[in-house]
N, C-alpha and C positions, 0 to 999 in steps of 0.2 A: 257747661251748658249742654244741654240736649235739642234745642234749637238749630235754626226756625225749621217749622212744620207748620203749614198753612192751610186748611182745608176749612169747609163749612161741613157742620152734622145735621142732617136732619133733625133730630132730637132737640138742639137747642133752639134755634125760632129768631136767628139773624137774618129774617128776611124784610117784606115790608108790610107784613101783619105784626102788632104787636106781642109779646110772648104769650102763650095761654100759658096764663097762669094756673097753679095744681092747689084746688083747696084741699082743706080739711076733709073732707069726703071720710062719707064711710068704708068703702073702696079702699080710699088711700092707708087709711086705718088697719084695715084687714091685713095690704101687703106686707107693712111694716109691723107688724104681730105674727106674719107667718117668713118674718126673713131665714128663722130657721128650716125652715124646709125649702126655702129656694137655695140657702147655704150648701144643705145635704146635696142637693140635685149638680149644683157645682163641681161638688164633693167629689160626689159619684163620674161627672163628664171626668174634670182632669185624671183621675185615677185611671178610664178608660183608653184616654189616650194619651197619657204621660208618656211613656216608650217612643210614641209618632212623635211628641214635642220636643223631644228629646234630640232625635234624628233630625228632625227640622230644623233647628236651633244649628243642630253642628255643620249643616251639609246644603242649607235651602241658596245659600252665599254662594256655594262651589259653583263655577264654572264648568258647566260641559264642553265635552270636546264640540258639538255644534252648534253653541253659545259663542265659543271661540273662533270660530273658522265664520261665523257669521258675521261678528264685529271687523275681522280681517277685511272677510270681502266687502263689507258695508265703507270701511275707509279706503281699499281700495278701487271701489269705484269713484268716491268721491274724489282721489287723487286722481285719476285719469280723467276725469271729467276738468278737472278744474286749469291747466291740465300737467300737474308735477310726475307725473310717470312715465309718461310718453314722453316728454323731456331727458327725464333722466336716462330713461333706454335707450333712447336717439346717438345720446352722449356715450353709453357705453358699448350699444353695439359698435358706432365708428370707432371707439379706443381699441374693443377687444375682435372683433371679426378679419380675420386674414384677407389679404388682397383677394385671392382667388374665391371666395366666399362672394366678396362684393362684388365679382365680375359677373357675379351672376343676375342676368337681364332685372328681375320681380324684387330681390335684395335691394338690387342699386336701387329701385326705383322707389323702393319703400324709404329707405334708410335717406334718399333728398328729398322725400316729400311726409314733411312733419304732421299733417294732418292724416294722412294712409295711418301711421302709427298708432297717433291719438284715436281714431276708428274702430281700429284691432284692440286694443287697449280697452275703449270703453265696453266693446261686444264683450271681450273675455270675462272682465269683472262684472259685467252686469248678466253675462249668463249664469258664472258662477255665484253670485249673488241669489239670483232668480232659485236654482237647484238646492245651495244652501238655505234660504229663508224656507224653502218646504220641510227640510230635516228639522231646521229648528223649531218650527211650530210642532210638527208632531212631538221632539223631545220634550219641550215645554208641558204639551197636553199627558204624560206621561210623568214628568218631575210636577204639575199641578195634585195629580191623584193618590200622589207616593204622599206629598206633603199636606201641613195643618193650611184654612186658607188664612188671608190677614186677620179677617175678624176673631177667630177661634185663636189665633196665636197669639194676639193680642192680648187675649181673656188668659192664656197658658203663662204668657210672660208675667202678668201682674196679680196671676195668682202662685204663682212659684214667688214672685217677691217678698207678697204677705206670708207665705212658708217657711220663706229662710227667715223672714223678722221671728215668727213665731219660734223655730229652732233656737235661733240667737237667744231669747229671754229663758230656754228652759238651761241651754249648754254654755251659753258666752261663747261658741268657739268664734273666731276671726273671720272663719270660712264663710258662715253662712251672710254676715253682711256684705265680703266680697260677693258673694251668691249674689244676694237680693240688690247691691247697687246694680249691680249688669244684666237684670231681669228688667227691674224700672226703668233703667235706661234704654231698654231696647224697648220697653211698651210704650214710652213716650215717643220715640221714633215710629212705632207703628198708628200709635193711638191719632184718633182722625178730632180731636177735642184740643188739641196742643195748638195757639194760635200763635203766640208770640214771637218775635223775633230776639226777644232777650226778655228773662222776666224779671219786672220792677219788683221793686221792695214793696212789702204790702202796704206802707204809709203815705205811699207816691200816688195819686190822682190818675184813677184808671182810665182815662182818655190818653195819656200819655204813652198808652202801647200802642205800638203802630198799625193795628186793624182798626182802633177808633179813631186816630189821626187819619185815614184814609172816611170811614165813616163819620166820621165829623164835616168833611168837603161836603160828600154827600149829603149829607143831613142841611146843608145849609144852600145847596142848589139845587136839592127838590125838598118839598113839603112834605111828600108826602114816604120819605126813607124815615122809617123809625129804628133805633134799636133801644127795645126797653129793659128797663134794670136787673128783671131776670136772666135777661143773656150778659150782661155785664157781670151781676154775681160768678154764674157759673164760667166767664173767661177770668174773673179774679182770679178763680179758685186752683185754672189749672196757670196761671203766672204767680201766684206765690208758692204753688206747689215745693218748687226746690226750698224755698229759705223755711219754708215749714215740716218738710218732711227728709228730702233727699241731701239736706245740711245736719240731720239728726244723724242719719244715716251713716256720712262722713266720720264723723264724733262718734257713733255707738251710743247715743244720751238722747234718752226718755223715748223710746221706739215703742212703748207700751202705748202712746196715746195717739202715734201714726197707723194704728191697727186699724182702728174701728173705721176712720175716710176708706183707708182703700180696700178697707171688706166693701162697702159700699159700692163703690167703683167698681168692684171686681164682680158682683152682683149685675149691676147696668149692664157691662162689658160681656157678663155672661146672657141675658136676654135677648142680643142683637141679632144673636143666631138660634137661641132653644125654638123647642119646635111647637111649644105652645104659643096657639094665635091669641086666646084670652084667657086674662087672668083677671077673676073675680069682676066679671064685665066689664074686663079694661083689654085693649089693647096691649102685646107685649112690648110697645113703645112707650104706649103711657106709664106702663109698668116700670119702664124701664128706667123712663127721665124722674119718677118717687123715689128712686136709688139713685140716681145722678143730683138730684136738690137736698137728698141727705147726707152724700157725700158732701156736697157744699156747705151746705147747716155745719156740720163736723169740722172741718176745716178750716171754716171762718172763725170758730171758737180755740182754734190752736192758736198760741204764739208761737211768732219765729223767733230764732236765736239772734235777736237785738245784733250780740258783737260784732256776728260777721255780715252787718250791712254795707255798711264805708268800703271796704274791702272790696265787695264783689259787687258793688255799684261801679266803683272808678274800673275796672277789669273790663265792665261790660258795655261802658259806654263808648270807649275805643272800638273794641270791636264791633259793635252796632252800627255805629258812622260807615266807616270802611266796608261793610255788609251792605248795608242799604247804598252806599255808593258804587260798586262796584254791580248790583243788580239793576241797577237805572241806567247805568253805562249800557251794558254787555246787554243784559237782558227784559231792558225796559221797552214800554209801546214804541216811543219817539223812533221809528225805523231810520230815518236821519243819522242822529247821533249813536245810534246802534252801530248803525251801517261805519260811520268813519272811526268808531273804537274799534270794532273789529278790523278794520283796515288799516289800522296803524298797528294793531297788533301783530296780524300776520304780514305785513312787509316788514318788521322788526325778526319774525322769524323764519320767513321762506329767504327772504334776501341775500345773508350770511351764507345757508345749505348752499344755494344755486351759485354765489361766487365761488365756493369753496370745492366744488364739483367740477365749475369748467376749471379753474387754477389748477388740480389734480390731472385732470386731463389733459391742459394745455390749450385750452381750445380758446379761440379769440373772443371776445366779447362781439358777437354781429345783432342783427335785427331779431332773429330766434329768441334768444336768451333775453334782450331787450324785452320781446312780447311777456317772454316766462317771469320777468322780475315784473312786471307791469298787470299781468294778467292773472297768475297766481293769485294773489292778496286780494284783488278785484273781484274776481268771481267766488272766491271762500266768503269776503265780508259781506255781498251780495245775496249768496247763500244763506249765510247765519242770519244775518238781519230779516231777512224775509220770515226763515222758520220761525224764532224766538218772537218775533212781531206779531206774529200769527197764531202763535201757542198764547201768546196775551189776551189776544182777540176772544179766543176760545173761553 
């Protein structure tokens, strides 16, 4: 699966106007008689920057060194705050600091009083935090200009796919369907059109994916939430996508008739950014969504390989459950039951470290260590619940 990826596109019209529909127009006529020359102009884009997609592809993933040192200080402040650092240091300056170190007036004084610590602690990380988060903006705006942005590489990725398919039918070599399953796969990762959390089989009742089971609530507590059958088409078309196209792919069998959808798509994918505002008195969006409904048209006239439904039905409907279970737990609105899974979570795992620390050290179980197995788990699950509660909101 290449799942889930959740976003709304402009283009399609999941809002609460009904979908504008695209007639017959003469317009529309026009674009699809001149798709060879929006082909060429494709052509001609990835050609220019094949070399950049290339580099992007292998290098966009890499970690910078102030990417790294960023994520560090961003958890170690969050550990001091919470507060597993200051603990931990408390415990091992007392183990490792020689008597005459701690004779000294400001040591002794720090080292018995656990909040001085936690103090020092939070200043340190949170200055260094403060210093690093400026580096890493600037490297980011630097690894932004080197690299293709999503849009374009998205259009780089799924037209390198349709590439290696087209290779494959002159050479058969192996290569190039390795190529193009790892192209597709990473443009369905980027593509902002991929709604599903698992895609049904194309003979399954398209309310049954889980953006219309969400919209179906809606639909029946307000009057006035439509979503009409044009945007239901085009969500079919990217959930049968696999059992129609990227199941061929698997196989190497009949890849001639998955060409012509995602020339289409690749088409759409390339308008989102060309630099023409009108085409043939159309908008490069309207334009764009005549490539996206004949990508659909196309597609919905493919069969998928029947055999392997049973199969990759029973696969996906275990992982679905546990998916969607697991996102309602951890990362659902209910701040509540947010709040006490993360909190069972992290007292299942700070609890073990912190016994396990003072036993190495020897040190007695008193009121401190009480707070730390108490407080710890508390204010992480406190934390998280608020963010991810929040990030829902949004």
């Amino acid at each position: 699966m290449y799942g889930p990826r959740f976003f709304l596109n402009p283009y399609i019209g999941l809002s609460l106007s009904p979908f504008k529909k695209i007639m017959a127009t003469e317009n529309e006529t026009l674009i699809l008689l001149n798709t060879e020359n929006f082909q060429k102009k494709a052509d001609i884009y990835y050609q220019s920057v094949e070399k950049i997609f290339f580099d992007t592809d292998e290098h966009k993933q890499d970690k910078s060194i102030a990417e790294i040192l960023f994520e560090v200080s961003g958890v170690g402040f969050v550990l001091s705050v919470l507060p597993a650092i200051p603990f931990v240091s408390k415990v091992l300056l007392n183990k490792t600091l020689s008597e005459s170190v701690k004779a000294n007036s400001f040591i002794s004084y720090t080292l018995n009083n656990f909040w001085v610590i936690w103090l020092i602690s939070v200043i340190i990380f949170g200055l260094l935090l403060f210093l690093v988060n400026k580096w890493h903006t600037k490297d980011t705006e630097k690894r932004e200009k080197r690299f293709l942005s999503k849009k374009k590489l998205a259009f780089c990725y799924l037209y390198s796919a349709c590439k290696e398919i087209k290779n494959y039918n002159v050479n058969e070599n192996e290569e190039h369907i390795k190529n193009a399953k790892k192209h597709l796969h990473n443009y369905l990762l980027l593509s902002d059109l991929t709604f599903s959390e698992s895609a049904p089989i194309p003979d399954m009742v398209i309310n049954d994916s889980p953006i219309f089971v969400k919209a179906q609530i809606l639909e029946k507590k307000y009057s006035w939430f439509l979503i009409s059958e044009g945007t239901k088409r085009i969500l079919n078309a990217f959930e049968t996508l696999e059992f129609k196209i990227v199941d061929r792919l698997h196989l190497s069998k009949e890849l001639s008739i998955a060409l012509p959808p995602l020339n289409s798509l690749c088409l759409f994918e390339f308008l989102k950014f060309s630099k023409e505002e009108q085409i043939f008195d159309m908008s490069k969006e309207e334009a764009g969504l005549i490539f996206l409904m004949d990508f659909v048209q196309k597609l919905e006239e493919i069969e998928p390989l029947k055999y392997l439904k049973e199969e990759s039905e029973k696969k996906k409907k275990g992982i679905q459950k546990l998916s969607f279970w697991m996102k309602n737990i951890f990362y659902g609105p209910n701040i509540i039951s947010c709040f006490l899974a993360w909190l069972i979570l992290l007292t299942i795992l700070s609890t073990p470290s912190i016994i396990s620390v003072t036993n190495y050290c020897g040190i007695k179980i008193d009121s401190t260590i009480i707070v730390a197995l108490i407080g710890i788990p508390f204010a992480g699950a406190v934390t998280f619940a608020t963010y991810f509660s929040s990030r829902k909101e949004k």
